[in-house]
C-alpha positions as CSV (number, residue, x, y, z in Angstrom):
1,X,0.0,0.0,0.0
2,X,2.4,2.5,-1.4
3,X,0.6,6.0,-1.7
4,X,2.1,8.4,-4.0
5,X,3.6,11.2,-2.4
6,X,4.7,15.0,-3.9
7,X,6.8,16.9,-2.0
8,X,4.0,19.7,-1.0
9,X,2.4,19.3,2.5
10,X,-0.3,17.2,3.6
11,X,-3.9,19.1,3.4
12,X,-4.8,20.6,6.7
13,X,-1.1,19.8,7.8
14,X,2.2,21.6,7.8
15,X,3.8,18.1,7.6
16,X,6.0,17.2,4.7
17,X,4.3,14.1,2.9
18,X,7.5,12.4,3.0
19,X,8.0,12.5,6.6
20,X,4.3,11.3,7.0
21,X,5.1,8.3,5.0
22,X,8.4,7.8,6.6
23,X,6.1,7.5,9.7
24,X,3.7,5.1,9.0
25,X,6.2,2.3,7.2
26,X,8.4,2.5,10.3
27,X,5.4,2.4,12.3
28,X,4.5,-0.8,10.5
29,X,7.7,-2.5,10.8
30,X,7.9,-1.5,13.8
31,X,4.1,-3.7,14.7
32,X,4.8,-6.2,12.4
33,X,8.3,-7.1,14.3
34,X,6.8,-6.8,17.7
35,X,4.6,-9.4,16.4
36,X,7.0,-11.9,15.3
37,X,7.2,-13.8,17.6
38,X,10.7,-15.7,16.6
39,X,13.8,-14.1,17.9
40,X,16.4,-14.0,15.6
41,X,20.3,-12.3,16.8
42,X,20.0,-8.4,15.2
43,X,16.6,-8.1,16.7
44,X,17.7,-5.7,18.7
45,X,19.8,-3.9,16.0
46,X,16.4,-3.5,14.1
47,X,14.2,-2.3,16.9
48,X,17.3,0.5,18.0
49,X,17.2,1.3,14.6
50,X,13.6,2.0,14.4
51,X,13.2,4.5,17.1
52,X,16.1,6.3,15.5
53,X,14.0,6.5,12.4
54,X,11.0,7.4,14.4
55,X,12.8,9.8,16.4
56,X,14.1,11.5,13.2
57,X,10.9,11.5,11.8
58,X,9.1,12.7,14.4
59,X,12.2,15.5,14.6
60,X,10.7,17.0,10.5
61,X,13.3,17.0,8.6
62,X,15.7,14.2,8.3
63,X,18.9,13.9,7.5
64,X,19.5,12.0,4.5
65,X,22.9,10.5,5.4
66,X,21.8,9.3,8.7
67,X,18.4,7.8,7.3
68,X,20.1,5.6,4.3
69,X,22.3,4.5,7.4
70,X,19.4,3.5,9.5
71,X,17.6,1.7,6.8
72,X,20.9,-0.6,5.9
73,X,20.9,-1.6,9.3
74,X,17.0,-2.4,9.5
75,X,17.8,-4.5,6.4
76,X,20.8,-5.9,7.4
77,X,19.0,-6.9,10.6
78,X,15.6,-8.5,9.3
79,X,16.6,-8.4,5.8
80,X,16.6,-12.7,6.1
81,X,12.8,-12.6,8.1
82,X,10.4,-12.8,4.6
83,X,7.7,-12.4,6.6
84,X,8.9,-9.0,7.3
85,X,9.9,-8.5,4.1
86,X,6.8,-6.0,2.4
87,X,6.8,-3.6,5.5
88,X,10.8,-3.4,5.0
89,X,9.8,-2.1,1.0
90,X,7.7,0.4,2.4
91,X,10.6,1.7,4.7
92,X,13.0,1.8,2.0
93,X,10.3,3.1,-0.4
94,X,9.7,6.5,2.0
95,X,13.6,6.9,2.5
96,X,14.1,6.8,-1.3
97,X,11.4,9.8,-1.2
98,X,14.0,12.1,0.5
99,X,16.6,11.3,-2.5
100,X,20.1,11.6,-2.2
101,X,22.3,13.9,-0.4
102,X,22.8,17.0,-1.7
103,X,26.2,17.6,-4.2
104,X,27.9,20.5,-4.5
C-alpha cells in the first residue's frame, strides 16, 4: 500500500508528505516485528534502529545521510525474516522519497 507522495504538504497539515510516510512504514515495521514472535540475533539492531528512524521523523526534517544509514541496518538486521519483508519495502520506499544527499 504505497501511496504516491509530492513533495507539497499534507492538506490541513504543515507536515511534509515524506516524513508522514516515513512514519507510518516505520510504524509498521515497527508492529509487524513486535509481532513476530521468533527471535532472531540483530533483533535488537532492528528495533534501536527503528526508534532512530521514528525519532528522526518525528524531529521534521531528516537527514539524509543518517536515514540511508538507519535503513541498511534495518535491512541488514531483518533483511533474512520474509515475513517481514513488504513492510521493509515500504521503509525503504519513503527513505528513497528524501533522495540523495545534496552535491555541491
Amino acid at each position: 500500500m504505497l501511496r504516491s507522495v509530492e513533495h507539497g504538504s499534507v492538506a490541513g497539515s504543515d507536515e511534509d508528505p515524506r516524513v508522514a510516510e516515513l512514519r507510518s512504514a516505520v510504524s509498521r515495521l515497527r508492529r509487524e516485528l513486535a509481532g513476530y514472535a521468533v527471535e532472531f540475533p540483530d533483533r535488537g539492531i532492528a528495533e534501536d534502529e527503528l526508534a532512530a528512524l521514528d525519532a528522526m521523523a518525528r524531529g521534521g526534517a531528516p537527514e539524509v545521510p543518517r536515514l540511508r544509514r538507519s535503513l541498511l541496518l534495518v535491512a541488514g538486521a531483518v533483511g533474512s525474516v520474509s515475513a517481514l519483508a513488504p513492510a521493509l519495502s515500504q521503509v525503504r520506499g519513503a527513505v528513497e522519497l528524501f533522495g540523495g544527499p545534496p552535491r555541491g
